[in-house]
C-alpha positions as CSV (number, residue, x, y, z in Angstrom):
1,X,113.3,-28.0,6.3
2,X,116.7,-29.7,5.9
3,X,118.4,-29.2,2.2
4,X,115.8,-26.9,0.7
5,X,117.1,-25.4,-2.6
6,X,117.2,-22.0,-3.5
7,X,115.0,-21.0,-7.1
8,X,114.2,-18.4,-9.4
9,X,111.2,-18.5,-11.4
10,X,110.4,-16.6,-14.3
11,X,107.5,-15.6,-16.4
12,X,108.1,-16.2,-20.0
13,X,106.9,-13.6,-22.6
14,X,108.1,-10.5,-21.8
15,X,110.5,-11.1,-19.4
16,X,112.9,-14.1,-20.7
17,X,112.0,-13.9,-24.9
18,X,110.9,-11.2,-26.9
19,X,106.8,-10.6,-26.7
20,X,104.6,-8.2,-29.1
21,X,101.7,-6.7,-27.1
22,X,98.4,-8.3,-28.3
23,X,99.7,-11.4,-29.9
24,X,100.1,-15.1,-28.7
25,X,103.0,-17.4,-29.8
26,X,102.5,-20.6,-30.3
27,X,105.2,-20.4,-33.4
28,X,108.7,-21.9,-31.8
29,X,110.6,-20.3,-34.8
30,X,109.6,-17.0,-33.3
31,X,111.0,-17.6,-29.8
32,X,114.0,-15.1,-29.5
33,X,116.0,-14.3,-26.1
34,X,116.5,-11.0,-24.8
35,X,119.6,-10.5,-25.4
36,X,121.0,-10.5,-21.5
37,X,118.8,-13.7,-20.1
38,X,121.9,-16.2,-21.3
39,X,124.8,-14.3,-19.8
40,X,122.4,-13.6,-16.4
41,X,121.4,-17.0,-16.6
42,X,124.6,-18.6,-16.6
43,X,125.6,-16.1,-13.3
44,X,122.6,-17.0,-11.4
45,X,123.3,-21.3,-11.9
46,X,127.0,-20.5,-11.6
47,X,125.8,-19.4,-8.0
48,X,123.5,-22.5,-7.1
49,X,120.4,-21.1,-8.1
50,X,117.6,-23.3,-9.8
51,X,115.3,-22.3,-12.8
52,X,111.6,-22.9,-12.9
53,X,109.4,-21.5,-15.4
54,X,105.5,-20.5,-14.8
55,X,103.6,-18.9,-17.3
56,X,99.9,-17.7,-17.8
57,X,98.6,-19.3,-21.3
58,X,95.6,-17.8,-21.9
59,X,96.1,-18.6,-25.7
60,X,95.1,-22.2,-24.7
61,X,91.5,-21.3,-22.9
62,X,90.7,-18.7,-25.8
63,X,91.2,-21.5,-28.2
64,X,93.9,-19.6,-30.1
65,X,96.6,-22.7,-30.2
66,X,97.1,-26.1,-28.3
67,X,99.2,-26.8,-25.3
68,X,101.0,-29.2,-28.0
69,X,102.2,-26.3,-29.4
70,X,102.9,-24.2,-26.6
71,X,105.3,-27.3,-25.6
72,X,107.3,-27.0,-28.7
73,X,107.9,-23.2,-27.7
74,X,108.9,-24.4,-24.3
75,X,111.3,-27.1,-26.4
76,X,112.5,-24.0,-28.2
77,X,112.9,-21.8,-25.6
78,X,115.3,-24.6,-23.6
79,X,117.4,-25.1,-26.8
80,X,118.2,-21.7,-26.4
81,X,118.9,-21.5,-23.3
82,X,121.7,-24.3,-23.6
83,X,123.9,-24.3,-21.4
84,X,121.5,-23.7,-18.4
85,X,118.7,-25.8,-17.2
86,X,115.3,-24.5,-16.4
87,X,114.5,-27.7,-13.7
88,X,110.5,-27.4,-14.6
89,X,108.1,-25.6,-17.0
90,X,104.6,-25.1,-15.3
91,X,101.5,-22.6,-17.2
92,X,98.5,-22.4,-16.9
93,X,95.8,-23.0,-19.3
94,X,92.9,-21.4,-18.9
95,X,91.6,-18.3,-20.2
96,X,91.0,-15.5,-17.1
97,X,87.3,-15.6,-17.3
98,X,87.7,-19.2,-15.9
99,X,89.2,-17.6,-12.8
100,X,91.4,-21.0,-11.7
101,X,93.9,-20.6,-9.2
102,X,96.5,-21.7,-11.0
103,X,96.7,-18.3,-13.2
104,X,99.1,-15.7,-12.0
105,X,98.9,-14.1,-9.2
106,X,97.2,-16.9,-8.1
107,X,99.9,-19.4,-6.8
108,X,98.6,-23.1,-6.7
109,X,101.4,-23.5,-10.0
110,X,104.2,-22.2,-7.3
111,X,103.0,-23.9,-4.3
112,X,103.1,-27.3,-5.9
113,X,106.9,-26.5,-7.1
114,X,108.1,-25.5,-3.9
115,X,106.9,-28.6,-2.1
116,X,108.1,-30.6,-4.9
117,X,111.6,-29.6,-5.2
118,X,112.1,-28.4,-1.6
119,X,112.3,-24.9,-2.3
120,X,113.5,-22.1,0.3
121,X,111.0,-19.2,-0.6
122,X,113.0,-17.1,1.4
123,X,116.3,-17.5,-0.4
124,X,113.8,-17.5,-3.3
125,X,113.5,-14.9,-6.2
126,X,110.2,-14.4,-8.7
127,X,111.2,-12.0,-11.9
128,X,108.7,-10.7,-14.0
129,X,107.5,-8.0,-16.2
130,X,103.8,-7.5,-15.1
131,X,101.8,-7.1,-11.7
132,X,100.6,-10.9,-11.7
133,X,104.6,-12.0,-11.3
134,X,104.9,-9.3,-8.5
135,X,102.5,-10.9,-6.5
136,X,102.1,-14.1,-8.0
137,X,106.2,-13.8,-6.3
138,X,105.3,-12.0,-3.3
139,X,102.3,-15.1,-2.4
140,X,105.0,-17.3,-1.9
141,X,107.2,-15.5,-0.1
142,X,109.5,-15.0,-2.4
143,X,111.5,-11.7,-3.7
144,X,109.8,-10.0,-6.5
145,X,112.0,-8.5,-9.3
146,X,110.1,-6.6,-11.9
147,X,112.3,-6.3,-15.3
148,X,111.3,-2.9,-17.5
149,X,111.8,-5.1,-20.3
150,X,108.5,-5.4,-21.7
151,X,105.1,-4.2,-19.2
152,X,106.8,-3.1,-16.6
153,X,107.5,0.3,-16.9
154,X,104.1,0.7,-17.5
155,X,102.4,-1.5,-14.6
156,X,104.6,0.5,-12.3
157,X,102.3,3.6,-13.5
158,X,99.1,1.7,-13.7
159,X,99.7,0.3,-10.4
160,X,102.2,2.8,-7.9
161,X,101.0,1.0,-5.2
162,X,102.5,-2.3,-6.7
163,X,106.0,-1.6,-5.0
164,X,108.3,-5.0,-6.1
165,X,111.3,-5.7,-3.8
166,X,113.3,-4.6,-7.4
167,X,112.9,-3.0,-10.7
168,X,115.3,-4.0,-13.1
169,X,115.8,-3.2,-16.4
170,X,116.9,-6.3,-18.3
171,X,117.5,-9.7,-16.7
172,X,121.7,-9.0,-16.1
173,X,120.5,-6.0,-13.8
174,X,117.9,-8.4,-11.8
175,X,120.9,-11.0,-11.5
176,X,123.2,-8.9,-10.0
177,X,120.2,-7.8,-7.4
178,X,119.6,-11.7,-7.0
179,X,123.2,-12.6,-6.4
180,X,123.7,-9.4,-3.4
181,X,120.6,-10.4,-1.7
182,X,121.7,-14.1,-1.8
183,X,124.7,-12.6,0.1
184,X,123.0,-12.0,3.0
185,X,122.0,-15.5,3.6
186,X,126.4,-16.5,3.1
């Protein structure tokens, strides 16, 4: 397809703010950046790339805060992500008992993005800190980049079969892998 764009999309807690095992935010005040996402962000749009955001919000389904609050994080987040521009912020709501196919890995979130904005999975990138992003990535064709950051060092032991296309340990490590590999398509 003529003039398909090339993405990144990112899972939220864990991989682009700070998350504390076991707890949900819904508290904007309590959104803080790792500290590389900014600088790695800026690299990544600097090279053409655009920012999507899809996120599993189980907090919503368990009936521990609203998706009105989980949009003023979202606000939050994008405030402090100024100067970049995330193009669209997708989660799903449901709780994983409900089993919906829009909760990572499942892809129906990622599959309605990339018809919507014309995205090139295979100049693509999905970057994540658990084994739902990994595939959740890899079911759309796109690169997976697992960041250490938060659960990833430790779903690469639970799961050794899970084999991402790259581990990275903060998000100015995964940019550098994203910009090579977007080399190869130059």
């Amino acid at each position: 397809m003529p003039n398909q764009i090339k993405a990144v999309f990112f899972d939220r807690d864990g991989t682009l703010i700070h998350e504390k095992p076991g707890t949900y935010l819904s508290d904007p005040a309590k959104v803080k950046l790792y500290a590389p996402v900014l600088p790695a962000l800026q690299k990544l749009q600097a090279a053409g790339f655009v920012f999507f955001i899809v996120s599993n919000q189980s907090g919503i389904g368990r009936g521990y805060f609203t998706e009105k609050e989980v949009r003023a994080v979202h606000a939050r987040l994008q405030a402090l992500l100024q100067p970049v521009t995330v193009k669209e912020i997708v989660f799903c709501p449901h709780s994983p008992d409900e089993k919906c196919a829009c909760r990572k890995p499942g892809t129906l979130l990622g599959e309605q993005l990339v018809r919507k904005y014309h995205i090139d999975p295979a100049r693509s990138f999905m970057v994540g800190d658990k084994k739902a992003d990994v595939l959740f990535g890899r079911g759309l064709g796109f690169h997976s980049v697992l960041l250490t950051t938060a659960n990833g060092k430790k779903h690469l032991q639970k799961y050794p079969d899970l084999k991402p296309d790259f581990v990275a340990k903060d998000m100015l490590c995964a940019a550098r892998y994203i910009l090579r590999e977007d080399k190869k398509y130059a």
